[in-house]
FITIPA-768535 format. One record per residue (C-alpha): residue number from 1; residue in three letters; x, y, z. Coordinates in steps of 0.1 Angstrom, whole numbers, plus 5000, padded with zeros to 4 digits. Layout:
! FITIPA-768535
<pt><k>NUM</k><r>ALA</r><x>X</x><y>Y</y><z>Z</z></pt>
...
! end
This chain:
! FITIPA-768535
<pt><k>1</k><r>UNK</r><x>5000</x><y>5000</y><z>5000</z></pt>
<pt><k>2</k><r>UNK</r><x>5030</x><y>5028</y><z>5010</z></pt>
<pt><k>3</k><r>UNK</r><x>5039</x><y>5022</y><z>4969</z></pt>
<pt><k>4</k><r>UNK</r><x>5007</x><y>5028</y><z>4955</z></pt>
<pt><k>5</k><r>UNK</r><x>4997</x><y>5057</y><z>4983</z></pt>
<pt><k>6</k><r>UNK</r><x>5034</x><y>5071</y><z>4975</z></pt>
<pt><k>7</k><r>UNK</r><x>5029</x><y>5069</y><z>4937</z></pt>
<pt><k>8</k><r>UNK</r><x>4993</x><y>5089</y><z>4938</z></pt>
<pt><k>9</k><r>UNK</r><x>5008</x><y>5117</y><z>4957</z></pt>
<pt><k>10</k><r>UNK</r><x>5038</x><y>5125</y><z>4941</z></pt>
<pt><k>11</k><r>UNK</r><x>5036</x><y>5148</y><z>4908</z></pt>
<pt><k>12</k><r>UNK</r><x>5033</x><y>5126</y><z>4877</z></pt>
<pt><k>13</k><r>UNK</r><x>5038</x><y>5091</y><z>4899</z></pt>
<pt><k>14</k><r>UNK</r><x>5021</x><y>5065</y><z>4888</z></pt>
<pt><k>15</k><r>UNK</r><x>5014</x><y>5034</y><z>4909</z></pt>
<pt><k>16</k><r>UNK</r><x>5006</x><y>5000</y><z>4887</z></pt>
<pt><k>17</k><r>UNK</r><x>4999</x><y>4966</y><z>4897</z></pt>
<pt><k>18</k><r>UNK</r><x>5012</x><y>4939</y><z>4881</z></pt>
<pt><k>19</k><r>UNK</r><x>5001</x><y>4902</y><z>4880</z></pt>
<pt><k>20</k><r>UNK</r><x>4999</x><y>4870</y><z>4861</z></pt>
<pt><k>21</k><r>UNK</r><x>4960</x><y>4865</y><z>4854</z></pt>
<pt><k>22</k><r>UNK</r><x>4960</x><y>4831</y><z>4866</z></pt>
<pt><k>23</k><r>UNK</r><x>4976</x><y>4809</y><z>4893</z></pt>
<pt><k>24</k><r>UNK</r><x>4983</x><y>4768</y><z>4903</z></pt>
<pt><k>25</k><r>UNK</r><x>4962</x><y>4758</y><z>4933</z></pt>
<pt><k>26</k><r>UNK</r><x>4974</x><y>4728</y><z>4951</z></pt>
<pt><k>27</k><r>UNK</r><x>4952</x><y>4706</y><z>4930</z></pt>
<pt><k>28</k><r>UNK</r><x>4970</x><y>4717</y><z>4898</z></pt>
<pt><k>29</k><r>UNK</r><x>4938</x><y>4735</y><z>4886</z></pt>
<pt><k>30</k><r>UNK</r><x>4944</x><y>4765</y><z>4869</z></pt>
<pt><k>31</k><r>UNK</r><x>4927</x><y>4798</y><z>4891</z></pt>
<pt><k>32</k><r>UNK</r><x>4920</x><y>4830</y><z>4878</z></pt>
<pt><k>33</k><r>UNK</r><x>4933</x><y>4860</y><z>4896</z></pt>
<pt><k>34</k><r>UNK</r><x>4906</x><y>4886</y><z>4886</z></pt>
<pt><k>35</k><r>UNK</r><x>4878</x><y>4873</y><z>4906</z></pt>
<pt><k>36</k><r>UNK</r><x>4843</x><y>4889</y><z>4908</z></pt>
<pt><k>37</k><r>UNK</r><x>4841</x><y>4892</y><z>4945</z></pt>
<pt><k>38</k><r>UNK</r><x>4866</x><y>4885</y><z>4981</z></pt>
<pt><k>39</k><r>UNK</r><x>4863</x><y>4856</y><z>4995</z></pt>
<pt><k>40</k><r>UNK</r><x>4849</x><y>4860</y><z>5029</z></pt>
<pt><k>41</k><r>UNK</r><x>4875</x><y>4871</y><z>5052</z></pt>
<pt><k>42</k><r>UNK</r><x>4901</x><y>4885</y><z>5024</z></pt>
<pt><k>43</k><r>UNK</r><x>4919</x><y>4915</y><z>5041</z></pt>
<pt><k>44</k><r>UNK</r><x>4916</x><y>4942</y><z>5016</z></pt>
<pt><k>45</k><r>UNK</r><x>4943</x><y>4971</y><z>5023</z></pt>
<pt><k>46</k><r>UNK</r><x>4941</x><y>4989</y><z>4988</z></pt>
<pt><k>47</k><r>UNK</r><x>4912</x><y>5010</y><z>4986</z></pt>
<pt><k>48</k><r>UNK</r><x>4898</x><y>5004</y><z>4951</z></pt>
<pt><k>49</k><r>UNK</r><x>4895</x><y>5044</y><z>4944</z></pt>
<pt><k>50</k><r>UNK</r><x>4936</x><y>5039</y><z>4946</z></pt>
<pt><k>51</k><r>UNK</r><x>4938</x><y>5014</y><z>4920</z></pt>
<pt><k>52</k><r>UNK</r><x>4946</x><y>5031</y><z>4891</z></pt>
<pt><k>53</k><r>UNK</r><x>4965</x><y>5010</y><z>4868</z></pt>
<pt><k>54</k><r>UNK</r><x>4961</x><y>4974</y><z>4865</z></pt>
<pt><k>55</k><r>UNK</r><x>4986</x><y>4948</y><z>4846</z></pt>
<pt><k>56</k><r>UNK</r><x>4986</x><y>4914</y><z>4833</z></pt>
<pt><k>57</k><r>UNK</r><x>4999</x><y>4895</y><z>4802</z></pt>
<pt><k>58</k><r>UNK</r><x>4967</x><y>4906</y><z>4783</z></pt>
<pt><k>59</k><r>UNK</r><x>4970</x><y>4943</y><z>4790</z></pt>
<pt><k>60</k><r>UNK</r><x>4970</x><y>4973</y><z>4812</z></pt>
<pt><k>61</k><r>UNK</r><x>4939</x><y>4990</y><z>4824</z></pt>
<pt><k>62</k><r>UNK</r><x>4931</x><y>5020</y><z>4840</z></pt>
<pt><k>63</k><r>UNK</r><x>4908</x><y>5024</y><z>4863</z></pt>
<pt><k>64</k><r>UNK</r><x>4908</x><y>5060</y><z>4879</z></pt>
<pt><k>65</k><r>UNK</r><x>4874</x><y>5077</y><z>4875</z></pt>
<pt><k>66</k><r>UNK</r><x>4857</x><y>5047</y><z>4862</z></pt>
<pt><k>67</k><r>UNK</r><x>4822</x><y>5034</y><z>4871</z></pt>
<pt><k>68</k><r>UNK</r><x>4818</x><y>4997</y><z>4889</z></pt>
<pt><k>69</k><r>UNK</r><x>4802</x><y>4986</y><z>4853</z></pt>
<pt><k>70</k><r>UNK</r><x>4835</x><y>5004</y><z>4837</z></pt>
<pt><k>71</k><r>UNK</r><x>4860</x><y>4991</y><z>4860</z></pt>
<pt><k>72</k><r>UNK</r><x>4843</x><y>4952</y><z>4853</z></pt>
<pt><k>73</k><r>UNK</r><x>4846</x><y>4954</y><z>4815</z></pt>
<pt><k>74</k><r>UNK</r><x>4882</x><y>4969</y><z>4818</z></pt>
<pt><k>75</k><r>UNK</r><x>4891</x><y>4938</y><z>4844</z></pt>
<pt><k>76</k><r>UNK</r><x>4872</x><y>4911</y><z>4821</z></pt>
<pt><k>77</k><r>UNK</r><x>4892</x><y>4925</y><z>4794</z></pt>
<pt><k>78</k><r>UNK</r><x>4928</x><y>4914</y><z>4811</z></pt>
<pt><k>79</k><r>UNK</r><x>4914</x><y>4885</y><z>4825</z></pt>
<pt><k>80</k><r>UNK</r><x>4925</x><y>4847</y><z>4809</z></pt>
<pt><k>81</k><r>UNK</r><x>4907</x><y>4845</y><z>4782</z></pt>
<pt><k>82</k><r>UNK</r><x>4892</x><y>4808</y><z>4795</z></pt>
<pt><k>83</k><r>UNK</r><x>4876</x><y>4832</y><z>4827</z></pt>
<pt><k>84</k><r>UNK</r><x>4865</x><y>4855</y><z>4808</z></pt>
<pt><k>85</k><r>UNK</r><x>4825</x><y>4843</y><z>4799</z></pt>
<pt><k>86</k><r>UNK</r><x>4825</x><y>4836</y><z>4834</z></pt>
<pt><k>87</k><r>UNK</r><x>4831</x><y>4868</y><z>4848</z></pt>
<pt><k>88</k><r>UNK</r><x>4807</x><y>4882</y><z>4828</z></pt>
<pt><k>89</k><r>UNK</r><x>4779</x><y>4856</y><z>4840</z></pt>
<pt><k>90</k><r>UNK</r><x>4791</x><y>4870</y><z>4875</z></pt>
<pt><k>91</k><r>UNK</r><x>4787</x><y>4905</y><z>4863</z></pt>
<pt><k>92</k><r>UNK</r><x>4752</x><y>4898</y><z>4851</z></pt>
<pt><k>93</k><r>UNK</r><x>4739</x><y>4887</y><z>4884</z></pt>
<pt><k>94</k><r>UNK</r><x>4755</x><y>4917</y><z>4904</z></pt>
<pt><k>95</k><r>UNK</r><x>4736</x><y>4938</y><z>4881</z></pt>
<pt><k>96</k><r>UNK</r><x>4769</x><y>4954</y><z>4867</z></pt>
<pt><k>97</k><r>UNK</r><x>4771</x><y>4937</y><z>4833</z></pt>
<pt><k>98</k><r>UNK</r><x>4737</x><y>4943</y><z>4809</z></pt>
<pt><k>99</k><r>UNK</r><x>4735</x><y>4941</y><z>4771</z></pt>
<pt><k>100</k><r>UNK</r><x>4748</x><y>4977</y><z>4766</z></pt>
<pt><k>101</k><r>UNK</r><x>4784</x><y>4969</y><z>4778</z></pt>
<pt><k>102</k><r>UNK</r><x>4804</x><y>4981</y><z>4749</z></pt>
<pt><k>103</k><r>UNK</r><x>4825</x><y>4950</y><z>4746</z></pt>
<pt><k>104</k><r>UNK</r><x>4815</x><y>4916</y><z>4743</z></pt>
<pt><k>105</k><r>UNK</r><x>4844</x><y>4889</y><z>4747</z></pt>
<pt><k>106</k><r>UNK</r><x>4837</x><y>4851</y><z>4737</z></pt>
<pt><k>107</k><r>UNK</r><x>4851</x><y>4821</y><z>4754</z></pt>
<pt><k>108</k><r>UNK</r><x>4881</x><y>4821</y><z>4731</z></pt>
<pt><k>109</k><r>UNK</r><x>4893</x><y>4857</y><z>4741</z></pt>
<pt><k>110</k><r>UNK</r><x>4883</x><y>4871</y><z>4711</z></pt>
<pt><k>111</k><r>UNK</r><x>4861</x><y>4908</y><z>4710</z></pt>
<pt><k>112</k><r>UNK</r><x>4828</x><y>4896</y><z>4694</z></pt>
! end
């Protein structure tokens, strides 16, 4: 947190995360990172107003002065593509993700 709170109040710093979009569990099952909600009990110590800029091997987002709707399609679009229909399902039922979203991503990763 004392990078990311020390890059937003310097002049022109820029804080950035930076993360694969998947992981190994223990099973050898492949996990995506980008996750539509915490797990109960996840600690969170970044406020998500100081997330600004997001990356992973399928881009870099950013996030300052974006809506929640905004800030799911622009974490659905860095997502693994094989997670990516269903974070959008997950969208859908939080009321965040509707036909008007401007992009549309298929199961392959592709922008339909």
């Amino acid at each position: 947190m004392d990078f990311i709170n020390g890059s937003f109040r310097s002049r022109g710093g820029k804080g950035f995360i930076c993360l694969t979009s998947t992981y190994t569990n223990n099973q050898g099952k492949m996990v995506s990172r980008i996750r539509p909600t915490f797990s109960p009990g996840t600690v969170v110590t970044l406020p998500r107003g100081l997330n600004f800029y997001i990356v992973t091997e399928y881009g870099m987002i950013q996030l300052k002065g974006k809506s929640t709707w905004q800030r799911a399609e622009e974490l659905i679009s860095i997502a693994h593509p094989a997670f990516r229909d269903q974070l959008i399902e997950e969208a859908k039922k939080m009321h965040i993700w509707t036909r008007t979203n401007k992009i549309n991503y298929s199961i392959s990763g592709e922008i339909a």
